[in-house]
C-alpha positions in Angstrom: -9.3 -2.5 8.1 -6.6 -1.1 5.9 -4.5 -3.7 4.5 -1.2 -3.0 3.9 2.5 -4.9 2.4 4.7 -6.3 5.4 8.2 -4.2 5.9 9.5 -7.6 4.7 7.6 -7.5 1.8 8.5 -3.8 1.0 11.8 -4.4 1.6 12.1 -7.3 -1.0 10.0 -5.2 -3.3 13.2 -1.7 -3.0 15.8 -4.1 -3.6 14.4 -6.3 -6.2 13.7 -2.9 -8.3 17.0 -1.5 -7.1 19.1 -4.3 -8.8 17.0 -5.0 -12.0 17.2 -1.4 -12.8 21.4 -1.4 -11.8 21.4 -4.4 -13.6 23.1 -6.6 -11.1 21.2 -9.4 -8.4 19.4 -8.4 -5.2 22.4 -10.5 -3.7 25.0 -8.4 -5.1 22.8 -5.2 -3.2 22.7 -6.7 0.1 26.5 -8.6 -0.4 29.9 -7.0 0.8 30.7 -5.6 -2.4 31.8 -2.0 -2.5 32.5 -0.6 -5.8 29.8 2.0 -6.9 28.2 -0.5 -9.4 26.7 -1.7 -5.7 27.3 1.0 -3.6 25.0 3.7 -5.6 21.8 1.7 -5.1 22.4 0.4 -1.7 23.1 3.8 -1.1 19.7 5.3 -2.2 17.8 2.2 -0.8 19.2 3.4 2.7 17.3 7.0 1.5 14.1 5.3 0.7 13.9 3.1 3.6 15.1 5.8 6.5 13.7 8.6 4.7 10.1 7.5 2.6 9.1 4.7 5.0 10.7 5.4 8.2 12.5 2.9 8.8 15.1 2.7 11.9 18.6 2.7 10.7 19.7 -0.3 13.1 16.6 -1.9 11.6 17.7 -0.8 7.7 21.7 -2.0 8.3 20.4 -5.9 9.6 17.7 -5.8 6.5 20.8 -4.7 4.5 23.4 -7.9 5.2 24.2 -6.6 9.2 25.5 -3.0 8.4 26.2 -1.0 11.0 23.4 2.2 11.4 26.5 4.8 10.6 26.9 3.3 8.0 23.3 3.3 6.8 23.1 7.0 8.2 26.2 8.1 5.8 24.7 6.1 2.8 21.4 8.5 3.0 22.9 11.2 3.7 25.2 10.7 0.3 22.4 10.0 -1.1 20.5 13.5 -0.1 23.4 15.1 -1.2 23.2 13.8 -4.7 19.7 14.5 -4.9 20.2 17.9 -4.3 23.4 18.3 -6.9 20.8 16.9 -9.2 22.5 13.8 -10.1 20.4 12.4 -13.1 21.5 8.5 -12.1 20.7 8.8 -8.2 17.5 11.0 -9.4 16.3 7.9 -11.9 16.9 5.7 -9.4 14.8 7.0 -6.7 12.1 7.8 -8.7 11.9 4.1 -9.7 11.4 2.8 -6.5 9.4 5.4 -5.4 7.4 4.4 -8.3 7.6 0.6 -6.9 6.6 1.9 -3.8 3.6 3.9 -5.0 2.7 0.3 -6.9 2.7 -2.0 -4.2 0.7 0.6 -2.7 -2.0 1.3 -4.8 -2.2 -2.5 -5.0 -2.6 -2.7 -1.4 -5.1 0.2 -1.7 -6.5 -2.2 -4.5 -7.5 -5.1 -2.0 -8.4 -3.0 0.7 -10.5 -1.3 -2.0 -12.2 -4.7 -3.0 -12.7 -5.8 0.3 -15.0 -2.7 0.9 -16.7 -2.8 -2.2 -17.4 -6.6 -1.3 -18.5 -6.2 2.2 -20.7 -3.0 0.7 -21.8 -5.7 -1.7 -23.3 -8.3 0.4 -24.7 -5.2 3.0 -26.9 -4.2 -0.1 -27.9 -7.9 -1.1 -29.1 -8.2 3.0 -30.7 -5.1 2.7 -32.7 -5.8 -0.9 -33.9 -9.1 0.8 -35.3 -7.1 4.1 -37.1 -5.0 2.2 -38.3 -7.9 -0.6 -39.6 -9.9 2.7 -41.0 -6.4 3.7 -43.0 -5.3 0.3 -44.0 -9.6 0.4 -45.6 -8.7 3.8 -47.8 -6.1 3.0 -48.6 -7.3 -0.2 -50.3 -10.2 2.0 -51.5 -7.8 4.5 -53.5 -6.3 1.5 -54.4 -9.2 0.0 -56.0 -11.0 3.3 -57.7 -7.5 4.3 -56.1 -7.1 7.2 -54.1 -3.5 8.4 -55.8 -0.4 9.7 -58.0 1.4 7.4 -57.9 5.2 7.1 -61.0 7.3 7.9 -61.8 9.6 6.0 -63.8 13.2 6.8 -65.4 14.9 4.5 -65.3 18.4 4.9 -69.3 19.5 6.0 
């Protein structure tokens, strides 16, 4: 029952957040372009999508504007390389969409959440009307006289 974003909708999530924090369009990320104004977060969208959310490199290189998957497979693994010199900029960047990524989550956790809470909702409104109908029923059952009637022994 777990509701979750579509890979479509993930994907436009990463590159939107990749080029607002850049500071260039989500156009310019997916476009031919190849100084390192574009390359550096095409590059560490390649991580996130191959890496974080498993995504196929052939399926990551059509997402991205029909690049090849060597090409997507050299990107990430710049990209890993960078992470581990410590690169502040790559570091920053990753952590943002990671953070985008833990967003959409949560609000995907969010309406999943909701639709539980809902559905437990109206279980406990059936349930409080069964047993309304049931304390109604033997209230009449007292009332009229009727039921089994305990007997009682007293001790000799």
């Amino acid at each position: 029952m777990a509701l979750s974003l579509t890979r479509e909708q993930q994907f436009d999530a990463l590159v939107s957040a990749a080029a607002e924090e850049a500071g260039i369009t989500p156009a310019d990320i997916l476009g031919p372009r190849q100084t390192r104004e574009f390359t550096e977060p095409r590059m560490v969208l390649y991580y996130v999508l191959t890496r974080d959310l498993g995504w196929r490199l052939a399926d990551v290189g059509a997402a991205m504007g029909g690049r090849d998957h060597s090409t997507v497979h050299h990107g990430a693994q710049r990209t890993q390389r960078r992470i581990a010199l410590r690169d502040s900029e790559t570091l920053y960047l990753l952590a943002t969409l990671r953070g985008t990524f833990a967003t959409a989550s949560e609000l995907s956790d969010a309406a999943t959440l909701l639709t539980i809470v809902t559905s437990l909702r109206e279980t406990l409104l059936a349930a409080n009307a069964v047993v309304d109908r049931l304390e109604a029923a033997a209230l009449d059952t007292q009332a009229v006289g009727g039921g089994r009637k305990r007997k009682t022994v007293e001790a000799p």
